[in-house]
N, C-alpha and C positions, 0 to 999 in steps of 0.2 A: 176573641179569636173566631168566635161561631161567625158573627156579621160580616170579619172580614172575607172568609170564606162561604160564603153566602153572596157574598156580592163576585166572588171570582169566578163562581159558579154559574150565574146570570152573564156576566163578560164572556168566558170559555163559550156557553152556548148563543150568544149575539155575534161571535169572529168565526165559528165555526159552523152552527147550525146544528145537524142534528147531530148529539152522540149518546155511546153506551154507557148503562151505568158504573159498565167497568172501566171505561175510558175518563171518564169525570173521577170516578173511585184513585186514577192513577196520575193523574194530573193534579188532583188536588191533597195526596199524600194522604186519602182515608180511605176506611171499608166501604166495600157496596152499599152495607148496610144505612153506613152514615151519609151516603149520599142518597139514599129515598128517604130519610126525615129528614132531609135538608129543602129535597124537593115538594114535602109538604109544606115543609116550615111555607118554602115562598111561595105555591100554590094559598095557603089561606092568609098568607100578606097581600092577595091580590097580584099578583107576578103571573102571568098568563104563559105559564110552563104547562105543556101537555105530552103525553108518553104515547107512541106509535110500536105497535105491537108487530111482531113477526123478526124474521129471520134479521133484516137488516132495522130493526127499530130501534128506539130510543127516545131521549126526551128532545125537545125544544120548543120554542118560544114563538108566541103567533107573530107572523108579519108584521111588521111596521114596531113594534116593541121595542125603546132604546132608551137609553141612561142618559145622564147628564153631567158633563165636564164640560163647561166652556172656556174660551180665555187660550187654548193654546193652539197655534198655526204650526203646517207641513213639519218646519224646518224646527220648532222649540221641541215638538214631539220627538221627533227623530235624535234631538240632542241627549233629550231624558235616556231615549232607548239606546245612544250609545256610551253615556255615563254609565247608564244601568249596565252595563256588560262590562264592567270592571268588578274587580271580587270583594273592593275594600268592604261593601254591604255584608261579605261572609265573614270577614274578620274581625267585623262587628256586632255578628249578630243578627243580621238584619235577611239576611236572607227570603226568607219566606215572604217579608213586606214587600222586598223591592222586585220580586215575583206580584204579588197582589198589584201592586201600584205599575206595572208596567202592562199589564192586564188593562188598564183603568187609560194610561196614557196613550196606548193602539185604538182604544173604543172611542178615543173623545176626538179622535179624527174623524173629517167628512167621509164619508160613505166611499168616495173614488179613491181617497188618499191613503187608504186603513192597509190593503196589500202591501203600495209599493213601499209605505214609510217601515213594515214589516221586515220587508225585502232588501230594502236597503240597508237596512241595521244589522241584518246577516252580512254583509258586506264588509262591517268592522272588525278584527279580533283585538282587541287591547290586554294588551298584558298574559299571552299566553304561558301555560303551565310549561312547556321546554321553548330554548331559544336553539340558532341554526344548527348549536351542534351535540341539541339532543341531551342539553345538559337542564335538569328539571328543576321548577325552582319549587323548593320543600316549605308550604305553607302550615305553622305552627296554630294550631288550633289549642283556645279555650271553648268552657264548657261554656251552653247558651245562656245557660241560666246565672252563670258567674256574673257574662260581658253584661248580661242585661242589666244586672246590679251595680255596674259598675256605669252605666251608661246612664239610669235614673241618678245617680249622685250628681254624674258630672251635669246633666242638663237642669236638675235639680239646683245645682248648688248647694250642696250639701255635704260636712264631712262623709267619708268611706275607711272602714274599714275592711283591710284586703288580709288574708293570710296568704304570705307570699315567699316563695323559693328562690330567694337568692342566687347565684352560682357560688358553688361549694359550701352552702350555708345549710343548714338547718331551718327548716319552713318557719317563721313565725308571725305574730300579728302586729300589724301596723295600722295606726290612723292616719289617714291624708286628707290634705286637700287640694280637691280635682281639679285639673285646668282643662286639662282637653286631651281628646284622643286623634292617633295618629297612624295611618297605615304604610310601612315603608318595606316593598319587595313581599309583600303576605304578610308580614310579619306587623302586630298590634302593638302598642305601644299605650298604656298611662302618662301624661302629662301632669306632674301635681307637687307639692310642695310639701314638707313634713318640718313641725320647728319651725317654720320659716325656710328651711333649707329647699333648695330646686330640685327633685326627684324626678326619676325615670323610672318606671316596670312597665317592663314585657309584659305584655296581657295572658301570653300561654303557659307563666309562673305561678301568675296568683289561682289559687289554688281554691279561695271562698273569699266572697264579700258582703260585707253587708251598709248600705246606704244606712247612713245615720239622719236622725232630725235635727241635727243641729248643722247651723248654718256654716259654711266654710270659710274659711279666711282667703277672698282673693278678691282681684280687682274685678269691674262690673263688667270692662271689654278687654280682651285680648287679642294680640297680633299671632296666633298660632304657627304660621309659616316664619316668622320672628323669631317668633322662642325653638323651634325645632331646630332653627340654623345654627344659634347660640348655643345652643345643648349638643349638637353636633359637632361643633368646631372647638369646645372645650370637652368633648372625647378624644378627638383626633387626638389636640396639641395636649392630653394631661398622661401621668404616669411616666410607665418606661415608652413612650412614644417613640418611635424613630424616622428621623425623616432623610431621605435619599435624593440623590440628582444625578438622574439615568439619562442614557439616550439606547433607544428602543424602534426596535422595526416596528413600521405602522402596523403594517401585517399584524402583530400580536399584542398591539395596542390595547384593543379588549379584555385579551387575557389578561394582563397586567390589573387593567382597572379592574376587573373582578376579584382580585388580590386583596389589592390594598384596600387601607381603610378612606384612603380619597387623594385623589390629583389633584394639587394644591395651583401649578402654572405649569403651559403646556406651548411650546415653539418648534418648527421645523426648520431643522438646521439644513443647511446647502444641498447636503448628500438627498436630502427629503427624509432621513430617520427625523423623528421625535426627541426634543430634550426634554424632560417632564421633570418638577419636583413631588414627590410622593410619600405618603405620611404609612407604616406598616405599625401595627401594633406593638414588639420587640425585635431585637437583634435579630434573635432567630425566623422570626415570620422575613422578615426583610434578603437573610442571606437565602431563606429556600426559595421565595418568588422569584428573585432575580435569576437564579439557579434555574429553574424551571427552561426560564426563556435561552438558555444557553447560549450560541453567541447570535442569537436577536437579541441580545442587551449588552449595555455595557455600563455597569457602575461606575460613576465617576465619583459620587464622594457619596458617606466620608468613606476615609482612606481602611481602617478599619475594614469595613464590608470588602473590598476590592482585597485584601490582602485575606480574608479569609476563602473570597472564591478563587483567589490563585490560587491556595493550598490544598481547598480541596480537587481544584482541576489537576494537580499536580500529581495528587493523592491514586485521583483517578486512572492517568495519564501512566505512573509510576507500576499499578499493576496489572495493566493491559500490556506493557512492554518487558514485562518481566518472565514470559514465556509460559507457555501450559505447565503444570504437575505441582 
């Protein structure tokens, strides 16, 4: 960890130039302290860091003094850096690296291009924390040290041992074996296999892990985006599933799909409403969303749902007319 931040330390001062030790101290998430043995450490590696005393001083780096990244042009850098502004790295774990390595990927541009390729990348926001109507999306956090064990297995190849919380279960311990990991809305996801049987956990359940030395039982490649469709589409369709065939104002087309568990086929009939078929997790999830949308929707099947929101509009209807007292 020390080199990595040693070397971020050297970048900060090559993009920036001169700064304080409490400026580096705060950029690089350590004490003051720990940034003046850092800048010994690379003053006697030969790193030509020098400190400028007084009001406005600090440390930096003589002239002409620069790193080495080759191999990547304007437009691949820029690509890094707007990959890199997506969070799946935080929901992995990863955070702090892909801070170091974006460091690394601004530096290894030419001298002209290090601003605007900067510049430009503030220009993307991917996957912001609220959408238009201020509705926030709530990312589930595990501990770093959990994912990080969970992440040497999987890249390892190696059985894992997870102790893991269920929904409505009692925590307990499980061996797997890891396929792959998966970030979908903030939320992390285990890909892996128990028995032979195909498992799913939530990365912000497991609770402790521990990478095992024995080798895991799975094939040598995977189709990841494959299996996550497969495992997705036998959630939808398994259990008390229920699947509906609405016609819905575009207008609240959104709303809807933020509902359900997925719009299954989607046509706009003559009027320009939407006929959608749409999968909800039970009866009841399915009678409140459609509910929600009041009359921007209209259940057409099954008949069930339709007869349950007539009675409760009815329900409604009945003691609004029924006079005050």
């Amino acid at each position: 960890m020390r080199a990595d931040r040693l070397v971020s330390l050297v970048l900060l001062l090559r993009q920036r130039g001169r700064l304080s030790a409490a400026t580096l101290a705060r950029e690089l998430e350590v004490s003051t302290r720990t940034v003046l043995r850092d800048i010994e450490a690379l003053s006697a590696a030969g790193v030509p860091v020098y400190a400028e005393r007084g009001r406005h001083g600090g440390f930096a780096l003589l002239p002409g003094f620069h790193t080495e990244l080759t191999g990547l042009n304007h437009d691949e850098a820029l690509a890094l850096l707007v990959a890199g502004s997506r969070r799946g790295a935080q929901v992995f774990g990863l955070g702090s690296a892909l801070a170091s390595a974006m460091l690394k990927v601004v530096d290894a541009l030419p001298e002209g291009h290090r601003d605007t390729a900067a510049g430009v990348a503030e220009r993307f926001l991917i996957d912001p924390e609220t959408d238009l109507l201020a509705r926030r999306v709530v990312a589930e956090e595990a501990p770093d040290t959990v994912v990080a064990e969970v992440r040497r297995a999987v890249f390892a190849g190696h059985k894992l041992r997870i102790h893991y919380a269920a929904t409505g279960q009692a925590p307990r311990w499980r061996t797997v074996d890891p396929i792959g990991l998966v970030t979908v809305r903030e939320q992390g996801y285990l890909l892996a296999t128990r028995a032979g049987a195909e498992r799913t956990y939530r990365l912000s359940r497991v609770l402790a892990a521990e990478a095992l030395a024995e080798p895991a039982e799975r094939a040598d490649r995977v189709d990841l985006d494959r299996a996550w469709r497969e495992r997705s589409t036998r959630f939808r369709t398994g259990g008390d599933r229920v699947a509906v065939l609405a016609r819905v104002n575009p207008a609240r087309r959104e709303e809807l799909a933020g509902t359900a568990l997925a719009i299954h086929t989607e046509e706009a009939d003559a009027d320009g409403w939407l006929r959608l078929e749409v999968t909800f997790q039970d009866a009841r999830h399915a009678e409140w969303a459609l509910w929600q949308l009041g009359t921007d929707a209209d259940a057409l099947a099954p008949q069930w749902l339709r007869a349950r929101l007539r009675d409760r509009a009815v329900a409604i209807a009945s003691r609004y007319t029924a006079g005050a007292g």
